[in-house]
C-alpha positions in Angstrom: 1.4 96.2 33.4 2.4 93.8 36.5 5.3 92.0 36.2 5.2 87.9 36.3 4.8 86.4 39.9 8.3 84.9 40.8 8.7 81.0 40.7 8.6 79.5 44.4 11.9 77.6 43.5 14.3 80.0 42.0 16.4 82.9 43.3 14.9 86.5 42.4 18.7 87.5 40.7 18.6 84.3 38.7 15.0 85.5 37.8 15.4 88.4 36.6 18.8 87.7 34.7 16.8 84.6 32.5 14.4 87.2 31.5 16.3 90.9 30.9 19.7 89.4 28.5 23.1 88.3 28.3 24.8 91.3 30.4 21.6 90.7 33.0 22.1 87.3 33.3 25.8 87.2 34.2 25.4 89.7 37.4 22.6 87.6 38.4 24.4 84.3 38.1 27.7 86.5 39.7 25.2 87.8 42.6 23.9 84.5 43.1 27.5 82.8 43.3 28.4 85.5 45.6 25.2 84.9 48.0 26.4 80.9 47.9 29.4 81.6 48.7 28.6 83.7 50.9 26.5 81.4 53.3 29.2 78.5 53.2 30.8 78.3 56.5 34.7 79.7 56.9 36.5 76.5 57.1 36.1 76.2 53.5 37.8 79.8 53.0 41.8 79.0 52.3 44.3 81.3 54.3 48.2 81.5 53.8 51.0 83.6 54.4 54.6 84.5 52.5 57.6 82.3 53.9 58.3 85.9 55.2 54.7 86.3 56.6 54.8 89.4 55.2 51.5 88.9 53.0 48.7 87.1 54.0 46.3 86.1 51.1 43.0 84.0 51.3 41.0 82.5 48.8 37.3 82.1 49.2 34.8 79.0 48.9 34.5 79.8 45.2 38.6 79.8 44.3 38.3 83.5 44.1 41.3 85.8 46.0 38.6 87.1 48.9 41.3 89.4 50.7 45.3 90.4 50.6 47.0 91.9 54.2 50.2 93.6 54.0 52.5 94.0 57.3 53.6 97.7 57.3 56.9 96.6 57.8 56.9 95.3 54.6 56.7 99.1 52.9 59.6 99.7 54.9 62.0 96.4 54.8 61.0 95.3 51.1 61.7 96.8 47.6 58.9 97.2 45.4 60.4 93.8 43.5 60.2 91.8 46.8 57.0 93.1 47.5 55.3 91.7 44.4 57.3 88.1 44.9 55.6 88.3 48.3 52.5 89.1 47.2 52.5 86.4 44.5 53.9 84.2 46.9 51.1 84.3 49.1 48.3 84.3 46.7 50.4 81.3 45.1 50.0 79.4 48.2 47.1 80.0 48.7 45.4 79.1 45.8 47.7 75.6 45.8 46.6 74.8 49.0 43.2 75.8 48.5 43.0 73.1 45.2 45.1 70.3 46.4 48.6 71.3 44.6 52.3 70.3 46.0 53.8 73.4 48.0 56.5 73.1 45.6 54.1 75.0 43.1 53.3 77.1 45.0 57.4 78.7 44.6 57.4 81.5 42.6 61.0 81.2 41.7 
């Protein structure tokens, strides 16, 4: 039995996800998010760092956290409580920036 030809005008993941189920479908439609996103250009990645710049966090094209960067001074001149506010901090600010929001919400305190 041969499979199907593929349509000229669709992606192969979304493809395959229509015709294999629910659990297929989403991977495809993740995979093919991914490649999009993938293919934008950087500017429309959003990059921002602690007040401390400690942490730097970046959120991608698609509102999703694409990386988190630690100084290694932070292991040694934060607590593990600092750490985290850092951490959220970052991502915070990131994410605010990245849709438009105040810097005031981006506080975590």
């Amino acid at each position: 039995m041969t499979p199907a030809p593929l349509p000229e005008n669709e992606s192969a993941t979304r493809w395959v996800g229509q015709r294999t189920g629910t659990a297929s479908a989403r991977r495809a439609f993740e995979a093919t998010r991914d490649e999009q996103a993938a293919r934008r250009p950087a500017e429309s990645r959003t990059t921002t760092s602690d007040p401390h710049g400690y942490v730097t966090a970046t959120i991608g094209a698609d509102g999703r956290l694409d990386g988190l960067t630690i100084n290694p001074h932070a292991m040694y001149d934060l607590t593990a409580a600092e750490l985290a506010k850092a951490c959220t901090a970052a991502v915070n600010a990131a994410w605010a920036r990245r849709s438009g929001l105040p810097p005031r919400f981006s506080d975590p305190n």
